[in-house]
C-alpha positions as semicolon CSV with decimal commas, in nm:
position;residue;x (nm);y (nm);z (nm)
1;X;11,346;6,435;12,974
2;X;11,171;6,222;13,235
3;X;11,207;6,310;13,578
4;X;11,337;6,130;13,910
5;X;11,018;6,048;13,981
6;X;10,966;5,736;13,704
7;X;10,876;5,398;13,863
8;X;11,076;5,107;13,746
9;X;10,905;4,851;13,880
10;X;10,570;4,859;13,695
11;X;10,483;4,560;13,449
12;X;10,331;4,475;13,128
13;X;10,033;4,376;13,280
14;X;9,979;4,647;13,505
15;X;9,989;4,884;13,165
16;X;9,790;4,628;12,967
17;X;9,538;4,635;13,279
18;X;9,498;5,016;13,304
19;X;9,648;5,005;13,648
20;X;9,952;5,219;13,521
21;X;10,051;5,421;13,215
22;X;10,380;5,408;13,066
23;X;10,420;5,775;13,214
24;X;10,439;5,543;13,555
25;X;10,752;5,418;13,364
26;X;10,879;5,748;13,208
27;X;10,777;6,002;13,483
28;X;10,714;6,298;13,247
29;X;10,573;6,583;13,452
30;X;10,219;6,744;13,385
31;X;10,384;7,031;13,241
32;X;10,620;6,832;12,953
33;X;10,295;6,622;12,866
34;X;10,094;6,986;12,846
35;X;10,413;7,065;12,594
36;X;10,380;6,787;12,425
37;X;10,011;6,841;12,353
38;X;10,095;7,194;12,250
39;X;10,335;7,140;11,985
40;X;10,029;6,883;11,865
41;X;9,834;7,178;11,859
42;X;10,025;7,344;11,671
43;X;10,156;7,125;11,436
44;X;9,754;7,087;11,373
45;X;9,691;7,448;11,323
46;X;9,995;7,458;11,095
47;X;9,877;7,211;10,837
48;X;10,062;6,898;10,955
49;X;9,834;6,675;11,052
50;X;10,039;6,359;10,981
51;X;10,315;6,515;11,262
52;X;9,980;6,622;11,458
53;X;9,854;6,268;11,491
54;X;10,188;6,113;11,578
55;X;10,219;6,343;11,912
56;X;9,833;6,300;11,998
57;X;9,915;5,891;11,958
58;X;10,229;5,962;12,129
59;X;10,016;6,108;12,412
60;X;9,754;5,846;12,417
61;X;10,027;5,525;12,464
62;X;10,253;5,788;12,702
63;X;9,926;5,862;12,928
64;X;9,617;5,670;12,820
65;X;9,465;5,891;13,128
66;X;9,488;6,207;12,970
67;X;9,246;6,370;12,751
68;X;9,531;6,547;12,546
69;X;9,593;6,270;12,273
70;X;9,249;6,186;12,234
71;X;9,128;6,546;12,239
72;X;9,394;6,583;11,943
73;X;9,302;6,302;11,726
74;X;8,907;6,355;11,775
75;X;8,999;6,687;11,630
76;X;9,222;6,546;11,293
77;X;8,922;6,283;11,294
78;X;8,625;6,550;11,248
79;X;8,872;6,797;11,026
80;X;8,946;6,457;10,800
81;X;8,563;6,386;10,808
82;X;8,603;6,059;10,972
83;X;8,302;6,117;11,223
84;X;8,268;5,806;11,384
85;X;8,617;5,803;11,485
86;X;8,585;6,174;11,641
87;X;8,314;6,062;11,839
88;X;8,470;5,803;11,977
89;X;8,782;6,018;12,045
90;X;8,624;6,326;12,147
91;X;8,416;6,104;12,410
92;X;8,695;5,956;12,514
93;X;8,881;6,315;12,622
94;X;8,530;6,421;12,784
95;X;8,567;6,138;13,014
96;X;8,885;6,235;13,109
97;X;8,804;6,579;13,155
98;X;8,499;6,798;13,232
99;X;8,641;7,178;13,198
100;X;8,745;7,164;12,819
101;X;8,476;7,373;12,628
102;X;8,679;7,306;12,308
103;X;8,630;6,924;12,337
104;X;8,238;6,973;12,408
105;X;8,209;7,161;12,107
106;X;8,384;6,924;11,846
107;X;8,195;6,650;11,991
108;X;7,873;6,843;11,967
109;X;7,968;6,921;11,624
110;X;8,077;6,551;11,511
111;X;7,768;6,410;11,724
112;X;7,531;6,679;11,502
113;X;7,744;6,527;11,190
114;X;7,606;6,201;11,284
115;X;7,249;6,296;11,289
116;X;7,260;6,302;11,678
117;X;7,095;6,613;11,737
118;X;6,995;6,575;12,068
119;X;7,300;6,428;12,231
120;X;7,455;6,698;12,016
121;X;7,295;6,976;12,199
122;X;7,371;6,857;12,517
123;X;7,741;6,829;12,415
124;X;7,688;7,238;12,264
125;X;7,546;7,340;12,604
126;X;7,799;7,183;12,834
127;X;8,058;7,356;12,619
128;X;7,873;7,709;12,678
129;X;7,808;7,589;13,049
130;X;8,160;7,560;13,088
131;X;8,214;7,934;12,965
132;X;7,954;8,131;13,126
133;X;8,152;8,453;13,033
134;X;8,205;8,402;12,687
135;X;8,598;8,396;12,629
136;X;8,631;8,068;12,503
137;X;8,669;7,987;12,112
138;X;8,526;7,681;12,140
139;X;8,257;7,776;12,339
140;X;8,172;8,068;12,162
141;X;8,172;7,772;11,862
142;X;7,905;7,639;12,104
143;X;7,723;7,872;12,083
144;X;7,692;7,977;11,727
145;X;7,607;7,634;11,610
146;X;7,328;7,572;11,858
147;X;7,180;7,911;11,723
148;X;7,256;7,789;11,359
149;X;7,056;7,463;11,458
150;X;6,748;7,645;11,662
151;X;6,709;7,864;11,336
152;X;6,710;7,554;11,105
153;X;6,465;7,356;11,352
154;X;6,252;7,713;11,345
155;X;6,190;7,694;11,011
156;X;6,140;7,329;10,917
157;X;5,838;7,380;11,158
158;X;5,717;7,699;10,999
159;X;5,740;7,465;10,688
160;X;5,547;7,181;10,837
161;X;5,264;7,434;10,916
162;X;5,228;7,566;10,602
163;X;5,190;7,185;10,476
């Protein structure tokens, strides 16, 4: 339920502009907006990606500031293999936020997808810069795919020197 804090005198334009969200409107706290993005989440995890993807465009037209909805649908984007859209998602939630590991990592992977290897590995290493100790799936994901591609780049050059 929104809270007493929802201003009621911000306009179309102002919205339309990027000068206010509807959340400006609404007033939903940090906390229900985290909730919301949870039962996303989980909804994702579960199987039900069609519920997923309403909640994480829910998200993106309640708060167009937060990196929850587009963290969400760069996710069902790269699982559906559509991986121009999870680019463009996933880059999206990095610009809103700079402490997820788990969005680094699924835009590293959908940026190696693309053939981007080098922007890719920059995306992998901020993910495992963002986890120095190690605890984080998705940096741990990081991780394990920049060794994948060092061992595949390893031995395309041992094969160009036996050429």
């Amino acid at each position: 339920m929104p809270n007493e804090t929802a201003v009621t005198d911000v306009t179309l334009d102002q919205i339309l502009d990027g000068e206010a969200t509807m959340n400006d409107i609404f007033g939903f706290s940090d906390l229900q907006i985290q909730s919301i993005a949870v039962l996303g989440f989980q909804a994702y995890e579960q199987g039900r990606n069609d519920e997923a993807r309403i909640l994480f465009e829910g998200l993106t037209a309640l708060d167009s500031k937060s990196y929850y909805g587009y963290a969400g649908l760069g996710v069902l984007a790269l699982v559906e293999d559509d991986v121009d859209a999870a680019v463009d998602y996933l880059r999206q939630a990095a610009e809103r936020t700079s402490g997820d590991a788990a969005v680094y990592a699924n835009l590293g992977e959908a940026l190696f997808r693309q053939g981007k290897v080098e922007e890719a590995a920059d995306a992998f290493q901020k993910a495992i810069e963002l986890d120095p100790e190690g605890k984080d799936p998705g940096a741990n994901r990081a991780r394990a795919m920049m060794y994948g591609v060092s061992v595949v780049l390893e031995e395309a050059a041992k094969a160009m020197e036996q050429e």
